[in-house]
C-alpha positions as CSV (number, residue, x, y, z in Angstrom):
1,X,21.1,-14.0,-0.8
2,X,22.4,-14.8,-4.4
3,X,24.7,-11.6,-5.6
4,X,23.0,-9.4,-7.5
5,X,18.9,-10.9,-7.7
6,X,17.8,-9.0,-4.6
7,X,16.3,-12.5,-3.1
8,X,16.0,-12.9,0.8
9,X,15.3,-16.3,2.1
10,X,11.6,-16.4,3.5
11,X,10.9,-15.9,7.3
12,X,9.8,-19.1,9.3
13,X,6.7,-20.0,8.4
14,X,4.2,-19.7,11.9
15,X,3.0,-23.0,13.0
16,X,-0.7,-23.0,13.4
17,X,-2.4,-23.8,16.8
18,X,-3.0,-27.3,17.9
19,X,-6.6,-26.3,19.5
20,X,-9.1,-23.6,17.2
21,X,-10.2,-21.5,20.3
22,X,-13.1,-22.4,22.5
23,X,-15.9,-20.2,21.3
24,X,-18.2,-18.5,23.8
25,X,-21.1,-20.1,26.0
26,X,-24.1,-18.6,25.5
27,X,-25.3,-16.8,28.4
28,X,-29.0,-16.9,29.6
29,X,-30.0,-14.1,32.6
30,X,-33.4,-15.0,33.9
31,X,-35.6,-11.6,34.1
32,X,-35.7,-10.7,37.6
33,X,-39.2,-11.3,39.8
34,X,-40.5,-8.3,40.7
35,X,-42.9,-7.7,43.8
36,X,-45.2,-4.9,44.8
37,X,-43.9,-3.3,48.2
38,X,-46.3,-3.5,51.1
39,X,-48.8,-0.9,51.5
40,X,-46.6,1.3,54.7
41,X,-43.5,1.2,52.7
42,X,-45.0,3.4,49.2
43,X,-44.9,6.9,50.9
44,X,-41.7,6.9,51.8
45,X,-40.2,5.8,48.6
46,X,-42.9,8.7,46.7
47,X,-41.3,11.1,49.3
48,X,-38.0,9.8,47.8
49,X,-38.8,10.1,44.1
50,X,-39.7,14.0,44.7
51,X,-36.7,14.7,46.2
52,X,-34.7,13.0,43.5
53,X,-36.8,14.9,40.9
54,X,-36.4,18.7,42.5
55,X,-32.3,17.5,42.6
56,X,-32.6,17.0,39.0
57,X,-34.7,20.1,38.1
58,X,-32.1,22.6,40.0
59,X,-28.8,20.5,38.3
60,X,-30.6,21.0,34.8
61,X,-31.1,24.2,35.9
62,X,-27.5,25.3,36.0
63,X,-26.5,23.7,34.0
64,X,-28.4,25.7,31.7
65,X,-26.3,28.8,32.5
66,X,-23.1,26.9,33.0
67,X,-20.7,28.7,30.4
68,X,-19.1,25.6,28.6
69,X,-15.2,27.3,28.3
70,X,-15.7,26.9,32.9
71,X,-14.9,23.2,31.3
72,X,-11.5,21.6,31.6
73,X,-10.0,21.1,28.5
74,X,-9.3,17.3,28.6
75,X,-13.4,17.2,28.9
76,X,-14.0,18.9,25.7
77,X,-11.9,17.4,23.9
78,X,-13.3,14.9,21.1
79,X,-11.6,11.6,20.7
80,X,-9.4,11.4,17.6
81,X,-12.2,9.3,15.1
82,X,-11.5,5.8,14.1
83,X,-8.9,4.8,11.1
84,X,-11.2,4.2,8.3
85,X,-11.2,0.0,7.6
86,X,-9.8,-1.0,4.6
87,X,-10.7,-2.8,1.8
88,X,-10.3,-5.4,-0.2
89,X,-9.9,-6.4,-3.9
90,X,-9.8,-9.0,-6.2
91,X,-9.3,-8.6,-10.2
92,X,-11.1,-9.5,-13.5
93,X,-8.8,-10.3,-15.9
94,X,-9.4,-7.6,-19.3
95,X,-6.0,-8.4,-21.5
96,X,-2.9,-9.6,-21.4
97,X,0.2,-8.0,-23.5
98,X,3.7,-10.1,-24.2
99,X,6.4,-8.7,-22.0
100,X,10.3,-9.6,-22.3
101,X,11.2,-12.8,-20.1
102,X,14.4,-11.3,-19.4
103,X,13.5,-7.9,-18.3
104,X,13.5,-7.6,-14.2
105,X,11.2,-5.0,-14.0
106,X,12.2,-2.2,-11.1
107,X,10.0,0.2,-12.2
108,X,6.5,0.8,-14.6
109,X,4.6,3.8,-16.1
110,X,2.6,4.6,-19.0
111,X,3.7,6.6,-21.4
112,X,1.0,7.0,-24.0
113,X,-0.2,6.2,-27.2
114,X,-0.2,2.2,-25.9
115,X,3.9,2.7,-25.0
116,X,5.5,1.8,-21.8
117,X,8.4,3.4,-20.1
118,X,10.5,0.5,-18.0
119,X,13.4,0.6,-15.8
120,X,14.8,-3.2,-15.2
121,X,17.4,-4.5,-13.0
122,X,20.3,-6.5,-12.4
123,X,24.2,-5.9,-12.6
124,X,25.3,-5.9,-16.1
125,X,21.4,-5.9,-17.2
126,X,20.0,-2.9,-15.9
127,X,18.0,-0.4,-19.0
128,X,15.6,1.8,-19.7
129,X,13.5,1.1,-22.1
130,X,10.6,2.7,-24.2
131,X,8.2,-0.6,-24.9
132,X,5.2,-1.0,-27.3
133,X,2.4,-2.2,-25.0
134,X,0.7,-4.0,-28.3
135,X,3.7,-6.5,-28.9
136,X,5.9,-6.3,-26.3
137,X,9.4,-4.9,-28.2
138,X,11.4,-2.7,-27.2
139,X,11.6,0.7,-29.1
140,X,14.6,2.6,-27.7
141,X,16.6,1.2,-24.9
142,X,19.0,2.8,-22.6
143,X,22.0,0.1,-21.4
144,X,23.1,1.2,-18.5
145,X,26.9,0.9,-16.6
146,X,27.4,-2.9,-15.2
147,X,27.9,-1.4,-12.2
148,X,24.6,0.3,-11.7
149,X,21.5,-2.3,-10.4
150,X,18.2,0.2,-11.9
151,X,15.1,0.7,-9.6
152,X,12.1,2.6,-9.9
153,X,11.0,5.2,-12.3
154,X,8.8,7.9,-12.6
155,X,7.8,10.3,-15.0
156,X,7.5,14.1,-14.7
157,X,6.8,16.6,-17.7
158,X,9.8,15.6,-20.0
159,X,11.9,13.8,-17.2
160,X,12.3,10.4,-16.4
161,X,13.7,10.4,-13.0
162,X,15.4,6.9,-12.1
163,X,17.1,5.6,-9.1
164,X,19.5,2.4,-8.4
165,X,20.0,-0.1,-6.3
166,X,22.4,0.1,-2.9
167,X,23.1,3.5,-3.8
168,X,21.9,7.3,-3.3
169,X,22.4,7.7,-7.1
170,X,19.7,8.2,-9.5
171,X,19.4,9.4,-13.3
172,X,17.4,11.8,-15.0
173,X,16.6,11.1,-18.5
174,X,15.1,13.1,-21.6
175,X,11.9,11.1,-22.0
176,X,12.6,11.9,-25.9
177,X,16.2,10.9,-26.2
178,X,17.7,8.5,-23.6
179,X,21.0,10.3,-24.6
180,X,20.3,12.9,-22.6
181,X,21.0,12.2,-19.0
182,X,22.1,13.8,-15.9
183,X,22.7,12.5,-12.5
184,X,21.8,13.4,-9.4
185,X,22.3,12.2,-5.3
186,X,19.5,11.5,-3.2
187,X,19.0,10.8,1.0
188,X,16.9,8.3,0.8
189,X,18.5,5.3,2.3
190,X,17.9,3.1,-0.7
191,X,16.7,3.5,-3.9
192,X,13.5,1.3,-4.7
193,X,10.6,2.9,-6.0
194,X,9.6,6.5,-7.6
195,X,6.2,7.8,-8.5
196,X,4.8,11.5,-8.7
197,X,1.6,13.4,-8.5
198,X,2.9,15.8,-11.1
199,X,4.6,17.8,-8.0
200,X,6.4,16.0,-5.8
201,X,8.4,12.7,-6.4
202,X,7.3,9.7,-4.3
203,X,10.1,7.2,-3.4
204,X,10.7,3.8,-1.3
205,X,14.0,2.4,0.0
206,X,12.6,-1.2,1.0
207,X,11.5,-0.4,4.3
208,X,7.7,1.0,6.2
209,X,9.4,4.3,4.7
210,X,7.3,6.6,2.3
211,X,9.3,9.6,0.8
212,X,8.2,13.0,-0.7
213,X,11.1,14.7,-2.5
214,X,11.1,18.0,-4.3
215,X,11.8,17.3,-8.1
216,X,14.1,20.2,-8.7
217,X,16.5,20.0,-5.6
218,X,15.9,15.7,-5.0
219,X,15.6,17.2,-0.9
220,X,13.5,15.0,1.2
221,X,10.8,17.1,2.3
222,X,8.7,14.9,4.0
223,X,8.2,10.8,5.3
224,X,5.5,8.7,6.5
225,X,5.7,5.6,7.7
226,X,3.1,3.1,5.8
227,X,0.9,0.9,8.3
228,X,-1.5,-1.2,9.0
229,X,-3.8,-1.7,11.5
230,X,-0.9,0.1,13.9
231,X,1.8,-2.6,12.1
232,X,4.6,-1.6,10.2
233,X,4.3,-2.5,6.0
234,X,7.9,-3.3,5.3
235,X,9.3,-4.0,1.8
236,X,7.6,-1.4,0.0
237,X,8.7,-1.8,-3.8
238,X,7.3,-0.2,-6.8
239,X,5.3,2.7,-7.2
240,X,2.6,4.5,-8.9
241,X,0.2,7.6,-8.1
242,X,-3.4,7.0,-9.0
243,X,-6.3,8.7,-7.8
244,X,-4.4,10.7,-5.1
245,X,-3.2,7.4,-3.6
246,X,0.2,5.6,-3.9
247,X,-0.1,2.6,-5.0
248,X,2.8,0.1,-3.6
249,X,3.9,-3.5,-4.8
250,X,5.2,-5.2,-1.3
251,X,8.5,-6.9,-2.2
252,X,8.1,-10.5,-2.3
253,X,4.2,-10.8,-1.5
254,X,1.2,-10.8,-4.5
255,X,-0.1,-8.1,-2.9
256,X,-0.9,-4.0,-3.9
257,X,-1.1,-2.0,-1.0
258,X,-3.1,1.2,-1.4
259,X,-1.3,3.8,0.8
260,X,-2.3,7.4,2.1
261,X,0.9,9.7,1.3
262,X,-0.8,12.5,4.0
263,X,-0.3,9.9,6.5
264,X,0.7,6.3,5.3
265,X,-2.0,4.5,6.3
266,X,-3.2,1.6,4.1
267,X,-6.4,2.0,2.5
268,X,-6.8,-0.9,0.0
269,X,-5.1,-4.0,-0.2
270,X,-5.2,-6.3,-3.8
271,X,-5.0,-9.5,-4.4
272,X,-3.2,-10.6,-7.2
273,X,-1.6,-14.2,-6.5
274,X,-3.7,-15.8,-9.3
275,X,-1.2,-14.2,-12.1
276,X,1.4,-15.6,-10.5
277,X,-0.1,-18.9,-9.8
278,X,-1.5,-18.7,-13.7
279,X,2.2,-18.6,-14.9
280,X,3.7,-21.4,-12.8
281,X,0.7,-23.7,-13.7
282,X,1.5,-22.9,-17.4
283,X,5.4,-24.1,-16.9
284,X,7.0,-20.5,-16.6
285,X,9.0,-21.6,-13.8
286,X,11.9,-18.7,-14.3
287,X,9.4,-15.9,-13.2
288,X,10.0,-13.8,-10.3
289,X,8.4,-11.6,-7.9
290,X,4.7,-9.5,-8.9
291,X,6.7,-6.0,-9.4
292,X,5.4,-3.1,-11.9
293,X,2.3,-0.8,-12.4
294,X,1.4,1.3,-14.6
295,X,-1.3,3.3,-15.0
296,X,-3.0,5.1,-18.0
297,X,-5.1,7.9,-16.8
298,X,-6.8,9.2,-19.7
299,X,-8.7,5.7,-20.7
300,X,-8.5,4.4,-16.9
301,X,-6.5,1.4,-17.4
302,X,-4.4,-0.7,-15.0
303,X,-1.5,-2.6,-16.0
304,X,0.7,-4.9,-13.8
305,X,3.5,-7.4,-14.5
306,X,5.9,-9.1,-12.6
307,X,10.4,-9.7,-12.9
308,X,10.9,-11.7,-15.5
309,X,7.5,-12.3,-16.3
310,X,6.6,-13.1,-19.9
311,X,3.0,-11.3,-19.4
312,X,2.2,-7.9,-18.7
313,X,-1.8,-7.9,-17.8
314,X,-4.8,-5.1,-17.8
315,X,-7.0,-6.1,-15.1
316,X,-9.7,-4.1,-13.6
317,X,-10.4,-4.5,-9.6
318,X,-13.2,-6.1,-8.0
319,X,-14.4,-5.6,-4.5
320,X,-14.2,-8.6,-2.2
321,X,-14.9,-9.5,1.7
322,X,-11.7,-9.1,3.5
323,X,-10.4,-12.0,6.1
324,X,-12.3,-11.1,9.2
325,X,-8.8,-10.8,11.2
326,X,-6.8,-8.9,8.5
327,X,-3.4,-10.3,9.1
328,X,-0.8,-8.5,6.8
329,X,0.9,-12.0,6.7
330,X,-2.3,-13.8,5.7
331,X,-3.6,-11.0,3.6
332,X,-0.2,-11.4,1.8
333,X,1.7,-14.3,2.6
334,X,5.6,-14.5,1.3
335,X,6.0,-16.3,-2.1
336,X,7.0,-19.5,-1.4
337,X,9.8,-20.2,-4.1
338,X,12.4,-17.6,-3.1
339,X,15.7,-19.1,-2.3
């Protein structure tokens, strides 16, 4: 891993099977031949039939008066129902916005009136940064320590909460004058991405790990592990809160996973590879991993971008049929041109 870019080698790629499996035979079961029974066998098999039927009237019988609580427990008990599926989307394309080729974006919100607050990273690069969605400059910029490698960011009321990289340090910020900070420790075990629903701050540390921490004290009050179909979702990056879902980019994959913060499940994946793609096919060869959302509740508009990505887009989802396995690894495979 190069000092200082956050870049893991990829895993192995899988090798794919030398044989597709053998799909089922279909089965054909001949009805069976029925014959009428002899003429000295049908009174003993209507005797029979009675019987069976008085049987079943006294067993219906009480049951009727059978209190339900004489049950054992493990019989009334209802099975736990089925996780929900998830689902899929893909993306129209509505705008896209220039966006500084140099910033490493860490972390992405709106902050109104078509202005972005960013944190970016890197040793001796790291900022935050009020941005003009419209152009792309930078309106007041925050340079921090060499030291410091920024992550996420989040906004709450007047604060802009920020944490950094390899460290359980994190920043609060006047959202009004970057001059006025204050620091603060954290127990996460890294500091990746922030988000809040107005209440409670949602962070990431790189792992399956979802965090709920309590603005005022920065105490972890409560973690969920984010899966999928019973897997682990490692790598969980940048964060936003819309809709009462946290939205996660999954660090080095063009995918958005749509995660339950009551219990971590994945709800929705997106697909975004095709901005990525679009960029490499139009020579931007410096560009990084898909990192940064923003959201702008009041007009309902979705923003992503990417580290070191000269684009920031709007895009606006589209449902689409998921892969009929729904593999995490082929739902999202690792970008192929880390190093």
């Amino acid at each position: 891993m190069t000092a200082g870019s956050r870049r893991r080698p990829p895993p192995p790629r899988r090798r794919a099977s030398a044989a597709a499996a053998m799909a089922p035979l279909p089965l054909s079961v001949s009805a069976p031949i029925v014959s009428t029974p002899p003429r000295y066998l049908r009174r003993p098999v209507v005797a029979a039939s009675g019987a069976m039927l008085a049987a079943l009237l006294f067993l219906t019988a009480a049951a009727a008066v059978w209190r339900p609580d004489y049950l054992p427990a493990a019989l009334l008990r209802r099975s736990a129902p089925a996780a929900p599926a998830a689902r899929f989307y893909s993306f129209d394309l509505v705008r896209e916005y220039p966006h500084d080729p140099d910033a490493f974006t860490q972390g992405l919100l709106y902050a109104g009136n078509d202005t972005l607050f960013e944190s970016t990273g890197l040793y001796h690069r790291s900022s935050v940064r009020k941005v003009d969605l419209q152009t792309g400059k930078v309106l007041v910029q925050h340079q921090m320590d060499g030291s410091m490698f920024g992550e996420g960011l989040t906004l709450l009321g007047d604060r802009l909460f920020q944490v950094t990289w390899l460290k359980n340090d994190g920043f609060i910020y006047d959202r009004h004058n970057f001059s006025k900070r204050e620091r603060f420790t954290h127990k996460m075990r890294d500091g990746w991405g922030l988000a809040t629903d107005g209440k409670v701050l949602f962070g990431s540390d790189g792992t399956s790990r979802l965090y709920q921490l309590d603005p005022e004290s920065l105490e972890v009050t409560k973690t969920v592990t984010v899966k999928y179909q019973d897997n682990e979702v490692s790598y969980i990056n940048e964060l936003e809160y819309i809709n009462g879902e946290v939205w996660a980019n999954v660090w080095q994959t063009d995918c958005i996973a749509r995660v339950s913060h009551e219990d971590g499940l994945v709800l929705s994946w997106i697909f975004l590879h095709e901005l990525r793609q679009h960029l490499l096919d139009t020579d931007y060869r410096a560009i990084d991993v898909l990192n940064g959302i923003a959201w702008d509740e009041e007009n309902q508009r979705l923003f992503v971008t990417g580290k070191l990505w000269p684009k920031l887009y709007e895009i606006k989802l589209r449902p689409i049929d998921g892969p009929p396995d729904g593999s995490v690894e082929k739902l999202c495979p690792r970008a192929s041109f880390y190093r």
